[in-house]
N, C-alpha and C positions, 0 to 999 in steps of 0.2 A: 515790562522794563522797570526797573531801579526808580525810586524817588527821584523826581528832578535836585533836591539839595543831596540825598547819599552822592551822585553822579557827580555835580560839581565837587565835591571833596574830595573824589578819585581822579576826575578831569585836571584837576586845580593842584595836585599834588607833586612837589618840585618844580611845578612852572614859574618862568620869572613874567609874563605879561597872556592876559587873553584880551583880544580885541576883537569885539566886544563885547563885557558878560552878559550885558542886554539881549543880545542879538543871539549870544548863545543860549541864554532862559529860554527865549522866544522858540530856537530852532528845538529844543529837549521838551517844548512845551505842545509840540506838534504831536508826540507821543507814538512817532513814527524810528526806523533806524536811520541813523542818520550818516552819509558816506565823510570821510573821514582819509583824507590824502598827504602821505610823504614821502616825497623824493628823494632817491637815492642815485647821485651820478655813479658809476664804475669807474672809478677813477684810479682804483688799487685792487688788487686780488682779493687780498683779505681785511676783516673788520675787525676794529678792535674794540673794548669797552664804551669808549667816547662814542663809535655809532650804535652802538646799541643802546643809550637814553631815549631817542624818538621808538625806538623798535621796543622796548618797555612802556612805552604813552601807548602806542597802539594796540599792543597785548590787553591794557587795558580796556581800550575802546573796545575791543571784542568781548571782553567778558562780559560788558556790558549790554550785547545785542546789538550794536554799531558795524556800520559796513569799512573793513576796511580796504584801503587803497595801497597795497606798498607799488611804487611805482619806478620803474627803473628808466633813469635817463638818460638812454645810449645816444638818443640825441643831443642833448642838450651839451652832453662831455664830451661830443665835439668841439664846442664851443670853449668849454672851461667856465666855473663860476668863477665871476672875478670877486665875488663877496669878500672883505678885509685884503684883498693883492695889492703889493704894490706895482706889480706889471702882468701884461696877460700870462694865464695858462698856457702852457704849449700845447698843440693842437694834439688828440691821441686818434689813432689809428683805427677803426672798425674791427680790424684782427684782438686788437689788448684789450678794446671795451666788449667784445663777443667772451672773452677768454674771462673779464674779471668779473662779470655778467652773472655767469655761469656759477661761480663759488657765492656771489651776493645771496643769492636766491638760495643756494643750497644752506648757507650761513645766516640768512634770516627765518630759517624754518626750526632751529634751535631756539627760536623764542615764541615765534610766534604759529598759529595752527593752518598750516597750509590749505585746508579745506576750504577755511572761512576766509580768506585773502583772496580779494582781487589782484589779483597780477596784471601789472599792463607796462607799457614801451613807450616812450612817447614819440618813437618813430612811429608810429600806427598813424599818427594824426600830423607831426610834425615834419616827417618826411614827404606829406601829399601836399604843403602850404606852392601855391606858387609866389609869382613876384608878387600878382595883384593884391591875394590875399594878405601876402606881406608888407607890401603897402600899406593896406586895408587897416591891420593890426598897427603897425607906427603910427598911424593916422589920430588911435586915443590916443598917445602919450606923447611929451612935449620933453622939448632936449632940457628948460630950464626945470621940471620936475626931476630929470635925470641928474641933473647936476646938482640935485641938493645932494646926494648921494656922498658921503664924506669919502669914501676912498675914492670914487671920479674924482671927486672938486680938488679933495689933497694931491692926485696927480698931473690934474690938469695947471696946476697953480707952478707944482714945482715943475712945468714944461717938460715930465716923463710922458712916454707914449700913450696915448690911449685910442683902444680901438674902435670904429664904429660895430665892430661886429659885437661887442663887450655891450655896449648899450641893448643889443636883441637879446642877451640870457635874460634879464628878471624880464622881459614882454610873455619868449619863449615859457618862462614860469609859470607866469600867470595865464598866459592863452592852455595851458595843463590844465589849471584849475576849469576852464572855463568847460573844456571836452568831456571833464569826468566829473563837472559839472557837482563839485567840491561844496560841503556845506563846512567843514572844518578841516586848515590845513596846517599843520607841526613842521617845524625849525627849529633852529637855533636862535642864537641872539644874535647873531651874526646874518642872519637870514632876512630881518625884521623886513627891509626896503622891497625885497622880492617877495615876501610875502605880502604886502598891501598892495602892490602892483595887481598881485591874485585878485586883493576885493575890486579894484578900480577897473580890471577888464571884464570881469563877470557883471558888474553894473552897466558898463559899455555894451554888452551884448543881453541886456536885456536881461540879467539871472540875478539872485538873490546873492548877495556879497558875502563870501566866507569868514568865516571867524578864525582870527589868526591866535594862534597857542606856543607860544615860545618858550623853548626849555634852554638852562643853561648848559653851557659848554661845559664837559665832565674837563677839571683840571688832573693833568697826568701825575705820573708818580713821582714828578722833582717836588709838585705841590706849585709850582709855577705858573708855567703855561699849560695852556689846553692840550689833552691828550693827543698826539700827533705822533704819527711814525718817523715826522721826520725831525721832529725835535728827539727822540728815543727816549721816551717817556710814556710807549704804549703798552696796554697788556691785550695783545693778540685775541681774539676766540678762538681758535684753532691753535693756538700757544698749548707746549705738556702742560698736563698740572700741573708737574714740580714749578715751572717757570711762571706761571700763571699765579700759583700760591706766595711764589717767593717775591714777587712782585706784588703784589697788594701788602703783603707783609710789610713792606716797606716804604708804605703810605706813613705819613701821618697821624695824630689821634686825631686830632681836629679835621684835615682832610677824610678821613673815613668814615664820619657821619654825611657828606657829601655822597658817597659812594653807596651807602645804605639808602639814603633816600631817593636815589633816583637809580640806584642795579637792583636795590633787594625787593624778593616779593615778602616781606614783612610790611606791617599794616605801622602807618606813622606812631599809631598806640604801642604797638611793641615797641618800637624804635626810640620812640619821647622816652621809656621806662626805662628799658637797657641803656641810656643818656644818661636818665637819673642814678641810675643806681653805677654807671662808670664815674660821674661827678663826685657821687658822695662815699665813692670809696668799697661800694658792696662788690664793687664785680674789675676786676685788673682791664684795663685797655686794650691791654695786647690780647686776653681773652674773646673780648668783644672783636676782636681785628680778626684771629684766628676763625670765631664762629661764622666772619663774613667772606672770608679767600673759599671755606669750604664751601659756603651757600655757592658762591660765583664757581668755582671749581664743578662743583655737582651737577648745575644749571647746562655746563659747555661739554661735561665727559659725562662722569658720574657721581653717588655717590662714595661708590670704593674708590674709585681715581683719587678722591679728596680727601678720605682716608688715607690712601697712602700717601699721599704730598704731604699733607700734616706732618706721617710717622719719617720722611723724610725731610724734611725740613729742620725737624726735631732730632736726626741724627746728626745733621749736615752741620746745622749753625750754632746749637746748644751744646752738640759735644766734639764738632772739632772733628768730625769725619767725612770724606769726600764722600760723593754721590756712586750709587750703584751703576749706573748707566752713563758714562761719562762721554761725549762725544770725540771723533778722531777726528785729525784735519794732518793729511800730509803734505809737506812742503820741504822746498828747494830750498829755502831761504834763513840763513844763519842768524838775521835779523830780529831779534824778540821785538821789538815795533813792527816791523813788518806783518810778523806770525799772528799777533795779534788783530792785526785790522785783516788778515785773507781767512782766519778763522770766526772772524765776523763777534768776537769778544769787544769790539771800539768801532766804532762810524770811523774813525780817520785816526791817519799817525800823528796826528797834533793829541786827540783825545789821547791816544794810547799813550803819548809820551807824557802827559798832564796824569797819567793815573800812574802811569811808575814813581814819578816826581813825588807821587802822594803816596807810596808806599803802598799803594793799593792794589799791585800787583807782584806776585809769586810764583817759583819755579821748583817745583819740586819740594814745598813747602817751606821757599826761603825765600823772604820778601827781597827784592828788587828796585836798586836806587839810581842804575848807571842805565839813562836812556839808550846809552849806545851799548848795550848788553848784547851778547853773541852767543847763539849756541856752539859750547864748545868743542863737540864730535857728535858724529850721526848716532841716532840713538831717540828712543822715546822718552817726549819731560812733561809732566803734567801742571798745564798754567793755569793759575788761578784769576782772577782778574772781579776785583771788588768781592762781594759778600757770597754772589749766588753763580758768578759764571765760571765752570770749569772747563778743560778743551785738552786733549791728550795729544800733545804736537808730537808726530813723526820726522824727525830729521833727517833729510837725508839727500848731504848737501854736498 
């Protein structure tokens, strides 16, 4: 295996906290593989960039000779993680978690080497707990460590609901770590509380306390908040290239050294230089942005898919000509607010009505100011909607 300091510099790399590096020397000093666990609830069909920073930490762990754990949480997303909620999870179905399950796994094998992956459920172990056991388990941890928990305490305070079932996910957590009997487990920053839970039950049942490695939360493309689907600020894995390219394009300069250091397989040395040399003027921004849509493009399709999103991109937005493949959406509905949010251009008719307002939206290559805009006879119009989305409405009303 690797030098124990090469390792740390690759372990270490984009993480915002390890707890603790001690503990971590110590376990790299064994000179053994060391198993390596993160959880992934099914909570959504598909993943986007944001979950694949831990699914890039692990890729590493294996290059390394390390065991890894991807572990899928069909149990636990029963429950719902309440981590940062201000109210519980809704409960999901066995049908939608068997169903998003299925695409997880198939979507984390585009990063990482299916061979070398443990696979495992935490229904295996979590579905056989009885009461006893589960007593058993509440029995280490105490409601007043629970409660330091800032999203409990903030709810409990403003007399919003809170569930006992909510205090069993970080126990359920960490009784994981305890079965697959984890020397090192990855989160978020958001995860921090359920991840120490992990070291505090392994010490409870007699194991060696895992070391907690926390990476930050990839911020989406507003440059705002954290990549979310439901804030519409993600870029899908399973998104076209063109969408996939057009979207990182439209990062940030500053946000897209974020995106390098924690998506690209470039070595932090190339990355510090290509920095340098964007700083002081050798190399354009948008160059460096471009070189990283194709890296991420190439990574999820290929490299000719990335190839041609680039030559697309480059026809579409630099010279002012619509896209070859342009999607249809037929509709009843005379409505241009309407058309827009059923052809999935806007989350909602307030969006859609806030982007007309802004001039941000076009019909047939003529921007659009009158929210109450009507299509005026049945016929095909091609709507534009901000920089990258086109949609070829069929009318026919």
């Amino acid at each position: 295996m690797d030098t124990i300091k090469h390792q740390l510099e690759i372990i270490k790399r984009g993480s915002v906290a390890v707890i603790s590096e001690e503990d971590l020397i110590a376990k790299l000093k064994k000179g053994k593989p060391l198993r390596i666990k993160a959880g992934f609830d099914p909570t959504a069909p598909d993943l986007h960039l944001g979950h694949t920073v831990l699914m890039q930490k692990l890729k590493q762990f294996q290059d390394l000779g390390h065991t890894v754990i991807f572990l899928i949480g069909d149990f636990t997303a029963q429950i719902g993680d309440p981590s940062g909620r201000n109210k519980a999870r809704p409960p999901m179905t066995p049908t939608d978690i068997a169903a998003n399950l299925r695409t997880y796994v198939e979507q984390a094998a585009k990063i990482l080497d299916p061979a070398k992956v443990e696979l495992r459920y935490n229904s295996e172990w979590l579905g056989k707990l009885n009461l006893y056991d589960t007593l058993v388990l509440t029995s280490h941890y105490n409601v007043a460590r629970m409660m330091e928990r800032e999203d409990f305490k903030t709810r409990f305070q403003a007399g919003d609901s809170l569930g006992v079932h909510e205090f069993l996910y970080p126990l359920l957590q960490g009784y994981d770590s305890v079965n697959l009997k984890a020397d090192i487990e990855l989160g978020g920053t958001d995860q921090v509380f359920n991840l120490l839970v992990g070291r505090d039950l392994q010490r409870a049942y007699g194991q060696e306390p895992q070391v907690v490695l926390t990476m930050p939360l990839l911020i989406g493309t507003d440059g705002v908040k954290k990549m979310s689907k439901s804030y519409g600020n993600y870029v899908g894995i399973t998104e076209a290239p063109k969408e996939m390219f057009g979207k990182i394009l439209s990062i940030s300069d500053e946000l897209m050294w974020q995106y390098y250091e924690l998506l690209s397989d470039k070595s932090l040395e190339d990355i510090a230089k290509l920095k340098k040399d964007v700083v002081e003027g050798r190399y354009h921004p948008k160059a460096a942005k471009v070189a990283l849509a194709k890296e991420i493009v190439a990574k999820y399709h290929s490299a000719k898919a990335a190839d041609e999103a680039e030559k697309e991109f480059e026809m579409v937005f630099a010279k002012g000509a619509r896209p070859t493949d342009i999607p249809e959406h037929k509709t009843k509905t005379a409505s241009i607010v309407d058309a827009i949010v059923e052809a999935e251009l806007a989350p909602s008719k307030s969006e859609a009505r806030r982007l007309i307002s802004q001039g941000a939206v076009s019909v047939n290559d003529e921007k659009l100011s009158d929210i109450n805009a009507k299509f005026a006879k049945s016929g095909e119009y091609v709507l534009k909607v901000g920089k990258r989305k086109f949609c070829k409405i069929v009318y026919n009303g």
